[in-house]
PDB file of N, CA, C and O in Angstrom:
ATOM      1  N   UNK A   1      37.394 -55.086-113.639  1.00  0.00           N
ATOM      2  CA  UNK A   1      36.604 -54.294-112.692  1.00  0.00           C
ATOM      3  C   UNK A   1      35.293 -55.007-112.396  1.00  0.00           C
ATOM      4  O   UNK A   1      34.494 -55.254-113.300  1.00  0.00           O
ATOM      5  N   UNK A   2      35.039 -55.393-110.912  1.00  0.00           N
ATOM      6  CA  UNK A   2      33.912 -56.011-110.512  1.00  0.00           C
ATOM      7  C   UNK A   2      32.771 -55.051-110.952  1.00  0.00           C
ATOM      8  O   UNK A   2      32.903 -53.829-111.014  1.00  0.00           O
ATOM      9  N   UNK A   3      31.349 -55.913-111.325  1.00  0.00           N
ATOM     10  CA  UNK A   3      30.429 -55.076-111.952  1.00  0.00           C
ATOM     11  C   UNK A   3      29.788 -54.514-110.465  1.00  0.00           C
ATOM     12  O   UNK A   3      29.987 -55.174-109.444  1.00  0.00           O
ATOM     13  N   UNK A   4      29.152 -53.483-110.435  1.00  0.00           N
ATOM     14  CA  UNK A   4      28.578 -52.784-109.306  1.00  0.00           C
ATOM     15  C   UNK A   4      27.275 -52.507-108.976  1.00  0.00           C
ATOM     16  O   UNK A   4      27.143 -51.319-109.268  1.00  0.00           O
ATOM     17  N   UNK A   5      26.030 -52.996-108.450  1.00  0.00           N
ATOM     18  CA  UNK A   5      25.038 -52.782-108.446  1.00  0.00           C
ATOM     19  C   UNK A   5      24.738 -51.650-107.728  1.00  0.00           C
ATOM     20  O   UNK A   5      24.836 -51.721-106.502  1.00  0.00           O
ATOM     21  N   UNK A   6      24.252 -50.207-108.446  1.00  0.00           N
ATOM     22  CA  UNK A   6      23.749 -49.218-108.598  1.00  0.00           C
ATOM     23  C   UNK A   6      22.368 -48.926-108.103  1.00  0.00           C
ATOM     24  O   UNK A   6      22.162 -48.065-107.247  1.00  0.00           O
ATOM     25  N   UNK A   7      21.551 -49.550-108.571  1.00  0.00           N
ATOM     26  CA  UNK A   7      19.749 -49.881-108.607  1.00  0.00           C
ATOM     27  C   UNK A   7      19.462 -50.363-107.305  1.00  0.00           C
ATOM     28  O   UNK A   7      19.169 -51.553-107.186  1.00  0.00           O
ATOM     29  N   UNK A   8      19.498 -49.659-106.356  1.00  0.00           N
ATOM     30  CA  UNK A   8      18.470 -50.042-105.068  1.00  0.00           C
ATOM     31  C   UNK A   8      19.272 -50.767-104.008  1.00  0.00           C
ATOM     32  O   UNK A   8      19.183 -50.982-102.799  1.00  0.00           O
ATOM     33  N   UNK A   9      19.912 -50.984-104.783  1.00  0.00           N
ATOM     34  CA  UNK A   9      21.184 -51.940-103.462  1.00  0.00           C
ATOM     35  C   UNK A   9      22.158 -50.970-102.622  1.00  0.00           C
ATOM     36  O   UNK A   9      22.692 -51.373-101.589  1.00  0.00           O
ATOM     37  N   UNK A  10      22.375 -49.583-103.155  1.00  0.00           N
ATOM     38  CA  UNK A  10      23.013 -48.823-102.720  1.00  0.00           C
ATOM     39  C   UNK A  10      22.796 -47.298-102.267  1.00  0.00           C
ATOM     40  O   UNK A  10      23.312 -46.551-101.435  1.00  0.00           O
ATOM     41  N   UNK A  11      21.477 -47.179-103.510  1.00  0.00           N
ATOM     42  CA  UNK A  11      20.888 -45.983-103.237  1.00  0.00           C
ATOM     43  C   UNK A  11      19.392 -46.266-103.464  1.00  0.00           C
ATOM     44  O   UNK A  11      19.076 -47.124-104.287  1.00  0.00           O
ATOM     45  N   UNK A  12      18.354 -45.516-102.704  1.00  0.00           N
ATOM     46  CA  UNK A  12      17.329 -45.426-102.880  1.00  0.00           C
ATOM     47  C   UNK A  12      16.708 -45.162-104.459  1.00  0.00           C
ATOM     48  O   UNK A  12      17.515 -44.566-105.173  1.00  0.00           O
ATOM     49  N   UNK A  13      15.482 -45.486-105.081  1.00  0.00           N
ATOM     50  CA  UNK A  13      15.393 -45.042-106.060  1.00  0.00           C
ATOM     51  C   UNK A  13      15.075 -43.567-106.216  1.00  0.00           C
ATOM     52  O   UNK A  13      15.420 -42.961-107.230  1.00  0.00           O
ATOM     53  N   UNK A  14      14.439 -43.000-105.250  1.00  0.00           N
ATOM     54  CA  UNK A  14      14.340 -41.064-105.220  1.00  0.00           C
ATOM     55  C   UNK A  14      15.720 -41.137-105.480  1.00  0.00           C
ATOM     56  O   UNK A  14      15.958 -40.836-106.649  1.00  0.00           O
ATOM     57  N   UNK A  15      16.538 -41.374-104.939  1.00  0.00           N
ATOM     58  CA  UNK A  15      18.288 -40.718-105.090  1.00  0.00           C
ATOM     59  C   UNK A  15      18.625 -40.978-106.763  1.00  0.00           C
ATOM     60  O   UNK A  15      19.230 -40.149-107.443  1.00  0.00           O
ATOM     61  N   UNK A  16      18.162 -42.167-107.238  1.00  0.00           N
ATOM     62  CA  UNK A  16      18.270 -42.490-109.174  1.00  0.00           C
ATOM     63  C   UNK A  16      17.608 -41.358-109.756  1.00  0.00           C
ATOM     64  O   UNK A  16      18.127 -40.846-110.747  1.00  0.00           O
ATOM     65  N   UNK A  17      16.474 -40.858-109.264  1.00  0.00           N
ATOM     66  CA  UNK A  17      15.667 -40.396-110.229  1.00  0.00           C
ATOM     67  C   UNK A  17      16.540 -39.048-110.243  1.00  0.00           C
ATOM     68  O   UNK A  17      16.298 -38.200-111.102  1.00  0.00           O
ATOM     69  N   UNK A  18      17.639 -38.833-109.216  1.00  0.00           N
ATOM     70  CA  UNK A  18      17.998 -37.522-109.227  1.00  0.00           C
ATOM     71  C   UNK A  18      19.053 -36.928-110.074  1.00  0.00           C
ATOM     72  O   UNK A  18      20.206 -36.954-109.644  1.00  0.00           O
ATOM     73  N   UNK A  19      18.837 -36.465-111.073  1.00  0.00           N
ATOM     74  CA  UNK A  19      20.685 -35.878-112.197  1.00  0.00           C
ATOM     75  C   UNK A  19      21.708 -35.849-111.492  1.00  0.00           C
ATOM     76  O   UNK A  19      22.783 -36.387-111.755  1.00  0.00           O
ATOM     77  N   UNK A  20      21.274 -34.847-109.997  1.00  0.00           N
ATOM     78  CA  UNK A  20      22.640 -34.942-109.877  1.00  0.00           C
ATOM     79  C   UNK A  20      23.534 -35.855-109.186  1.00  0.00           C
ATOM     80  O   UNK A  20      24.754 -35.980-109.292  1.00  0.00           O
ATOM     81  N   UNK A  21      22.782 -36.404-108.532  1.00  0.00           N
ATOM     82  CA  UNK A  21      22.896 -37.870-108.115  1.00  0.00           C
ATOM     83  C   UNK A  21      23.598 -38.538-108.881  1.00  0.00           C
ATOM     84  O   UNK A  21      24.556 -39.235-108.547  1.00  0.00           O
ATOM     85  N   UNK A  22      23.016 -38.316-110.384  1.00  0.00           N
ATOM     86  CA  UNK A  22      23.930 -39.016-111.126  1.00  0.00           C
ATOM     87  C   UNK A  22      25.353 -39.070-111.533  1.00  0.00           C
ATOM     88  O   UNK A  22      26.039 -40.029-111.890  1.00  0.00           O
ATOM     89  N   UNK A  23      25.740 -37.343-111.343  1.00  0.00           N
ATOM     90  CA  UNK A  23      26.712 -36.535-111.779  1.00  0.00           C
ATOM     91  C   UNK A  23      27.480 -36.997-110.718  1.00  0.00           C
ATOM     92  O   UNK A  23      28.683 -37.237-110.825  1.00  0.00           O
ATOM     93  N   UNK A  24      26.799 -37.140-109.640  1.00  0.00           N
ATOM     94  CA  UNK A  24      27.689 -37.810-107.959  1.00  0.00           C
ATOM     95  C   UNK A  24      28.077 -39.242-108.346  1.00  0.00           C
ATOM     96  O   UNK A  24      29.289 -39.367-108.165  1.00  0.00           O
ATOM     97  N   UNK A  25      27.606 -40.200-108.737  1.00  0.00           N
ATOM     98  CA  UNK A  25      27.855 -41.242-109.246  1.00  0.00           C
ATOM     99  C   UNK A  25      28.974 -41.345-109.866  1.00  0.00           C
ATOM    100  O   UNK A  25      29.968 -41.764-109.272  1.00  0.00           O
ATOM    101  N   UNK A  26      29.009 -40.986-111.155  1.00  0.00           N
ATOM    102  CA  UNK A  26      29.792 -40.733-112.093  1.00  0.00           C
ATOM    103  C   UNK A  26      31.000 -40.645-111.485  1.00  0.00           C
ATOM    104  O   UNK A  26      31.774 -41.562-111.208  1.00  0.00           O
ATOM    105  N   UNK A  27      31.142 -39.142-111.240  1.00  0.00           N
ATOM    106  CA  UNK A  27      32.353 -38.015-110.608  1.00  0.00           C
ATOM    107  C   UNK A  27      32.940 -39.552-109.721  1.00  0.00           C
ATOM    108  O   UNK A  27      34.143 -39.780-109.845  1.00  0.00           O
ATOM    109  N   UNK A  28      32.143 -40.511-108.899  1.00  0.00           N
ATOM    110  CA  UNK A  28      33.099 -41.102-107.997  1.00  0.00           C
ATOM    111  C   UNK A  28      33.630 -42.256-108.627  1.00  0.00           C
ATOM    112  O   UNK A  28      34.752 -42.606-108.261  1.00  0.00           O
ATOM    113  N   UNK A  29      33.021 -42.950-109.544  1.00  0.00           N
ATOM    114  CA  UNK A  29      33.509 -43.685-110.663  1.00  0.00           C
ATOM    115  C   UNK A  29      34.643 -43.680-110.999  1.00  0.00           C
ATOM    116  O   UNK A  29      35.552 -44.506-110.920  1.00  0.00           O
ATOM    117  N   UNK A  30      34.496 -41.977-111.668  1.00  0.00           N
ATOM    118  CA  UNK A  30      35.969 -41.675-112.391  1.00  0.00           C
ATOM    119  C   UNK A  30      37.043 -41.752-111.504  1.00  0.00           C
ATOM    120  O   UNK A  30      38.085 -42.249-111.931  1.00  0.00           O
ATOM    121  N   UNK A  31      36.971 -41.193-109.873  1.00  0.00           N
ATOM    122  CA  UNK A  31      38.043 -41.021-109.241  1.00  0.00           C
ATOM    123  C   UNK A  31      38.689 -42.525-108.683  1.00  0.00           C
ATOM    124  O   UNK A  31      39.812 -42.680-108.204  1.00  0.00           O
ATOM    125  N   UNK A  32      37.313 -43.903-108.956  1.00  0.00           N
ATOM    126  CA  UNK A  32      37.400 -44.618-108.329  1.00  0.00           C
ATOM    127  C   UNK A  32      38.669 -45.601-109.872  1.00  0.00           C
ATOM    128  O   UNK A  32      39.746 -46.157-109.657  1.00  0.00           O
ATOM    129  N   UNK A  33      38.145 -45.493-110.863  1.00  0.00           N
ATOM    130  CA  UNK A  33      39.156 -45.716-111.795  1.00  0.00           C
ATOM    131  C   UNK A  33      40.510 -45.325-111.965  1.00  0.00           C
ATOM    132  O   UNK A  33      41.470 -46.077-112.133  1.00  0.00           O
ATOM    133  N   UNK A  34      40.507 -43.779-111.893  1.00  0.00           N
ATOM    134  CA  UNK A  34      41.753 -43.214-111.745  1.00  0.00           C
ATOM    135  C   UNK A  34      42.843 -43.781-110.517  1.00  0.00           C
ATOM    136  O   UNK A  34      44.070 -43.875-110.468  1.00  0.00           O
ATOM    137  N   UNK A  35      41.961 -44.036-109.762  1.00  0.00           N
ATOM    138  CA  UNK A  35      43.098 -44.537-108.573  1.00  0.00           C
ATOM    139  C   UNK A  35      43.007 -45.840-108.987  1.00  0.00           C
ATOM    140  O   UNK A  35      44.222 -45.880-108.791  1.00  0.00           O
ATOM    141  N   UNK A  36      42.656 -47.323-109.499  1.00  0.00           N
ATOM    142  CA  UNK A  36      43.507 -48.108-109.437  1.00  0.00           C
ATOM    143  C   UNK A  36      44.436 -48.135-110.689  1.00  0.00           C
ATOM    144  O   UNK A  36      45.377 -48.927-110.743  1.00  0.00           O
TER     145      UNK A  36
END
């Protein structure tokens, strides 16, 4: 799995500082694993 830059390249940092932002992160991670 290619590594993914997270930090500013994709989202603003207000959007990092946000939990649930994070929980959004995550959640698409998992679905993004599950499918390959």
């Amino acid at each position: 799995m290619k590594h993914i830059c997270w930090d500013g390249c994709m989202f603003p940092n207000a959007t990092l500082e946000n939990p649930k932002t994070w929980n959004t992160i995550l959640s698409a991670m998992v679905k993004v694993k599950k499918a390959l």
